[in-house]
C-alpha positions as CSV (number, residue, x, y, z in Angstrom):
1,X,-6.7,-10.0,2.6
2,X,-4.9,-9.1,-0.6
3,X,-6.0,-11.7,-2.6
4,X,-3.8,-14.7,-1.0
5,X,-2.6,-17.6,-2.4
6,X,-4.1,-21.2,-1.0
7,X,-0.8,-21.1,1.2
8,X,-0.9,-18.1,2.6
9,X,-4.8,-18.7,3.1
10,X,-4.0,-21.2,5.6
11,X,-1.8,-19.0,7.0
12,X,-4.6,-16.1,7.4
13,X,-7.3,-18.8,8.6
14,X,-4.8,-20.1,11.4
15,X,-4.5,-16.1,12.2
16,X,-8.6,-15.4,11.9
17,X,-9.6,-18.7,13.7
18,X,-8.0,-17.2,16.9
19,X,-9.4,-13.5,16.4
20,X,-11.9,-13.1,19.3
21,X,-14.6,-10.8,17.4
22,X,-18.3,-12.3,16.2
23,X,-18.1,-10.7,12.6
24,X,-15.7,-10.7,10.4
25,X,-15.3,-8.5,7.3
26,X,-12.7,-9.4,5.0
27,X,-11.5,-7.2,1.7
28,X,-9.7,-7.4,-0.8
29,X,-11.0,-11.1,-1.8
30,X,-11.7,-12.3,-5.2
31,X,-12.4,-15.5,-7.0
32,X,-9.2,-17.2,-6.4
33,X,-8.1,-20.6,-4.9
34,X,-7.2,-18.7,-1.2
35,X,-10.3,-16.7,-0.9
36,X,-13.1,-20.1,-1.9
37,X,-10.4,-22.0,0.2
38,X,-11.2,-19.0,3.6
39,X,-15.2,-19.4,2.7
40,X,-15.2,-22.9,2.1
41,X,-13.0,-23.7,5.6
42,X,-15.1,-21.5,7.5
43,X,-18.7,-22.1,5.8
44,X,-17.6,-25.7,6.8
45,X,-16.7,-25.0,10.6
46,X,-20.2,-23.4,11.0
47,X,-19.8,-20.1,10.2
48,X,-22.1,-17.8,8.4
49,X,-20.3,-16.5,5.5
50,X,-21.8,-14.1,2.9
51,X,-19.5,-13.6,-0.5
52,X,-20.7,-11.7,-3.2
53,X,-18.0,-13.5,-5.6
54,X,-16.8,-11.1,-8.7
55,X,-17.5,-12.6,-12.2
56,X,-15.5,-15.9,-13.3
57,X,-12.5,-14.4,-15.1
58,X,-12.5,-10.9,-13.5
59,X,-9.5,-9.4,-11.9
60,X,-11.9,-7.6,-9.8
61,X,-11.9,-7.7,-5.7
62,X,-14.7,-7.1,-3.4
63,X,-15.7,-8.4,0.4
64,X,-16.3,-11.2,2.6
65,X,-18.3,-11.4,6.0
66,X,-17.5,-14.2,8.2
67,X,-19.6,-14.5,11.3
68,X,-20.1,-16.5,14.3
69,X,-23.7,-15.2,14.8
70,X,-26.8,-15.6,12.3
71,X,-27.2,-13.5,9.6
72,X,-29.8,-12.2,7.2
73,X,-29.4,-10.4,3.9
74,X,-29.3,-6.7,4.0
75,X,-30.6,-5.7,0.6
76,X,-28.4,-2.7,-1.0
77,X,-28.9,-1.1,-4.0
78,X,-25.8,-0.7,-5.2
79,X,-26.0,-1.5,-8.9
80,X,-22.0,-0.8,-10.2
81,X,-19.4,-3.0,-9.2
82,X,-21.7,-4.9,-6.3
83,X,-19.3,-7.7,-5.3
84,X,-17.8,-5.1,-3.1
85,X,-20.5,-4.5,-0.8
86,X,-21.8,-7.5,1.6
87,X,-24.0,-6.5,3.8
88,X,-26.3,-8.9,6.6
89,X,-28.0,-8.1,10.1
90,X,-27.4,-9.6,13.5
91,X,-30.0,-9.5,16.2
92,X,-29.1,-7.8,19.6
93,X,-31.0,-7.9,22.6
94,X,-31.8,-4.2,21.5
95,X,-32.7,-4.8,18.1
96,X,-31.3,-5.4,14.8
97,X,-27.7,-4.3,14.1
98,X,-26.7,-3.8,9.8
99,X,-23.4,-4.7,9.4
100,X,-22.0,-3.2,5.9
101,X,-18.8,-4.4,4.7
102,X,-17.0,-2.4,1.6
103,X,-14.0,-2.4,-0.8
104,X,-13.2,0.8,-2.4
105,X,-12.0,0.7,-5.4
106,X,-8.4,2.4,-5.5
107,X,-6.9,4.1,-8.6
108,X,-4.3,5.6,-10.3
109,X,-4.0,9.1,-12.2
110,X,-5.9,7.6,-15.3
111,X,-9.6,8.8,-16.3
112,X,-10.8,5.0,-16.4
113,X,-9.8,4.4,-12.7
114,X,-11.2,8.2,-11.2
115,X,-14.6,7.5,-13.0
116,X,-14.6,3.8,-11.3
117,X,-13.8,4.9,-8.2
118,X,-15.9,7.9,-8.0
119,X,-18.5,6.2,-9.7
120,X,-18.3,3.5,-7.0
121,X,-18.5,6.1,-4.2
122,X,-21.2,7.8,-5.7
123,X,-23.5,4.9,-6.2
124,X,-22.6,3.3,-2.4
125,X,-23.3,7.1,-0.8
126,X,-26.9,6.6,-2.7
127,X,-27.5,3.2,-1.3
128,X,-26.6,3.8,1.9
129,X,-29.8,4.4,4.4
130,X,-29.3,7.4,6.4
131,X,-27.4,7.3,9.5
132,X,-29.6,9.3,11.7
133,X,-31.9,6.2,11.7
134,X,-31.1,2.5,12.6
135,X,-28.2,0.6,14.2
136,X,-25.5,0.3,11.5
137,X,-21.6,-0.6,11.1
138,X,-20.2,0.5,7.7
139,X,-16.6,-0.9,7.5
140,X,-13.6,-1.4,5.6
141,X,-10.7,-0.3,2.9
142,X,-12.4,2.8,1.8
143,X,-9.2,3.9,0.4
144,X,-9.6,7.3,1.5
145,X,-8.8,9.6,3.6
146,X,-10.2,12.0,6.1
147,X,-10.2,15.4,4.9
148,X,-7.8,16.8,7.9
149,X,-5.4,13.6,7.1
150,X,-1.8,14.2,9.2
151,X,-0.2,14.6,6.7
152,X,-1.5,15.6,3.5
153,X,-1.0,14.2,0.2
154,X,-1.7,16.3,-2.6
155,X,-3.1,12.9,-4.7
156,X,-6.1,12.8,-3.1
157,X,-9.3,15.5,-4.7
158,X,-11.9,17.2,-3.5
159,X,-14.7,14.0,-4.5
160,X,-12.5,11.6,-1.9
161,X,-12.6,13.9,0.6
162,X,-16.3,14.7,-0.1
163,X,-17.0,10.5,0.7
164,X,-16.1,11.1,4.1
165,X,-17.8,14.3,4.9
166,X,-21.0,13.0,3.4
167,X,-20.7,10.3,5.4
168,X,-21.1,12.7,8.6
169,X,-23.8,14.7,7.0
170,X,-25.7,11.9,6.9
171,X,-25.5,11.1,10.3
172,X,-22.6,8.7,10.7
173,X,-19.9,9.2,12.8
174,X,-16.2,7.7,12.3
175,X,-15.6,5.2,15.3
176,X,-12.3,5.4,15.8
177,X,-12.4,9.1,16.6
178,X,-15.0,9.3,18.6
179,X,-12.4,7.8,21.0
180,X,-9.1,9.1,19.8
181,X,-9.7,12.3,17.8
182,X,-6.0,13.4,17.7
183,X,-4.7,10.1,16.9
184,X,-2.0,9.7,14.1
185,X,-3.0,5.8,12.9
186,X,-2.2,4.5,9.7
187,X,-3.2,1.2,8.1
188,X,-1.1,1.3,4.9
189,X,2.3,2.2,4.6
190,X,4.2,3.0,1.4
191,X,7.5,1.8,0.2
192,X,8.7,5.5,1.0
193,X,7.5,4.8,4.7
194,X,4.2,7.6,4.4
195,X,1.6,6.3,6.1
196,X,-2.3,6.2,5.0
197,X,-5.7,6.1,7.4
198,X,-7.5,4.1,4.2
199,X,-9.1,1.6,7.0
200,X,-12.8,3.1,8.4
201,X,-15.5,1.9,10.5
202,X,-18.3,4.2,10.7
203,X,-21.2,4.0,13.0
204,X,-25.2,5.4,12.6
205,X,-25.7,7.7,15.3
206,X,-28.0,5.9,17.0
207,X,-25.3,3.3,17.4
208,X,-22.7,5.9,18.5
209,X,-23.1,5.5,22.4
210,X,-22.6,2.1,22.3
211,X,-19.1,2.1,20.3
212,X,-16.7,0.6,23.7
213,X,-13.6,0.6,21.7
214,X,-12.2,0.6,17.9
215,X,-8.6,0.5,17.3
216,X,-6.1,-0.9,14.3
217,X,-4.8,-4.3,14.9
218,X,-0.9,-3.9,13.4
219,X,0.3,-7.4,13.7
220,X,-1.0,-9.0,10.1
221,X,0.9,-6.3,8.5
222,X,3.8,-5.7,10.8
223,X,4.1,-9.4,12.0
224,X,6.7,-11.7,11.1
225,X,4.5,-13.9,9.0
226,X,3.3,-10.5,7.0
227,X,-0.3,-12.2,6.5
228,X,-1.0,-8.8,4.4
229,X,-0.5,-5.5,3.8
230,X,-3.0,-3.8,5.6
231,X,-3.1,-3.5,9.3
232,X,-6.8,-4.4,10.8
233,X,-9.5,-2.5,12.7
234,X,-11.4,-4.0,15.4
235,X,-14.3,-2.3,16.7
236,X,-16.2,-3.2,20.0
237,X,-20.1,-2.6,20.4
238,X,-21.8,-2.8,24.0
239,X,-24.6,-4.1,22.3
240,X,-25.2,-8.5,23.1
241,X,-26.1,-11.1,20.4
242,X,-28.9,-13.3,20.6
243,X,-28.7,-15.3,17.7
244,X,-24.9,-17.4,17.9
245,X,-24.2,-20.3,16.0
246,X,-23.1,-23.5,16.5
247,X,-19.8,-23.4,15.5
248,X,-16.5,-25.5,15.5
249,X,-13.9,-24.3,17.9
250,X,-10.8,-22.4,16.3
251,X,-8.5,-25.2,17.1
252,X,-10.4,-27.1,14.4
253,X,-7.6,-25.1,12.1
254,X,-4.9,-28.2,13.2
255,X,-7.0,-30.5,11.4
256,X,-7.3,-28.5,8.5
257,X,-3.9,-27.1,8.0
258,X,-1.6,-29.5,9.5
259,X,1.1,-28.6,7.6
260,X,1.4,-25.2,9.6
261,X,2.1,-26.8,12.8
């Protein structure tokens, strides 16, 4: 989300309104006018909307989940920097489904930002319950990369790297290439034009089978109304909710934005 301003809130709400998917998981929010603005319009139109909100007067960033079905708390223990973990469960006609949504701290060459970051991935890798077990979607900027990253940036150490291997050791399996395991996607893009794979959903094993598609939605980056600089990933599970809300109908956005139209 990048943090938006009210205006270009409205802007992203008219965009996420019209998205077809049951779940959303939104990163990169904070405690800012756009991001209570997002909660508050959605929270208002029915939704479910969990928002573990950084401290008042922090610059920090963390993660939103916006959903169209019921949700319950999915307790984490994940005890440093925990706005940016949300975490709920859906019921499916097959049983509970854990929906994990996460914002990865990013850094720069300086010792205070590697210790946050890896201290961040450290503590998350602990929380998380193992993936040989259960029905679980862990998603969102983990700004890393995989270790076999085309191409390869020199920036990146061995700890990153290790995130997303431990991630398979434990029994999860990235999404997206379990249906395109050559493909050269990128959902970042420097000002030098290099592109990034920062973006992840990764599913428990149990839940592999049932992954029908996952792909990178380029248009809120790429579009003409540059909504933000990331490009999104949509996943799609053959799994069927049970639980859906009662919510408004996205056209409900004309009323609340008229300004846009």
């Amino acid at each position: 989300m990048n943090n938006p301003s009210r205006e270009r809130a409205e802007r992203q709400l008219r965009y996420l309104a019209q998205r077809p998917e049951s779940v959303l998981v939104l990163t990169e929010t904070a405690r800012s006018a756009g991001c209570e603005f997002l909660a508050e319009q959605f929270e208002g139109a029915g939704h479910s909307v969990t928002f573990p909100r950084p401290a008042y007067g922090s610059r920090e960033r963390g993660v939103m989940i916006v959903s169209r079905l019921t949700t319950h708390p999915l307790p984490l223990s994940v005890a440093y920097l925990p706005h940016r973990v949300a975490a709920v469960t859906v019921q499916t006609s097959t049983g509970p489904l854990n929906v994990v949504g996460v914002y990865v701290p990013s850094r720069d060459t300086s010792e205070a930002k590697v210790t946050r970051k890896r201290s961040f991935l450290e503590g998350l890798a602990a929380a998380l319950p193992p993936g040989a077990t259960g029905r679980r979607l862990v998603l969102g900027d983990f700004n890393i990369l995989e270790p076999d990253h085309v191409p390869r940036y020199r920036t990146f150490q061995t700890w990153e790297y290790e995130f997303y291997t431990g991630l398979a050791a434990a029994g999860y399996r990235d999404a997206f290439r379990l249906l395109a395991p050559e493909a050269l996607e990128y959902s970042w893009v420097g000002r030098t034009g290099d592109g990034y794979r920062y973006d992840h959903a990764h599913v428990s094993g149990p839940l592999a089978g049932d992954v029908a598609s996952c792909r990178y939605v380029h248009e809120p980056r790429t579009g003409e109304d540059r909504l933000t600089d990331h490009s999104a990933l949509t996943v799609a599970l053959a799994v069927n909710a049970v639980e859906p809300l009662d919510v408004k109908d996205p056209a409900r956005v004309h009323d609340l934005v008229p300004a846009l139209f």
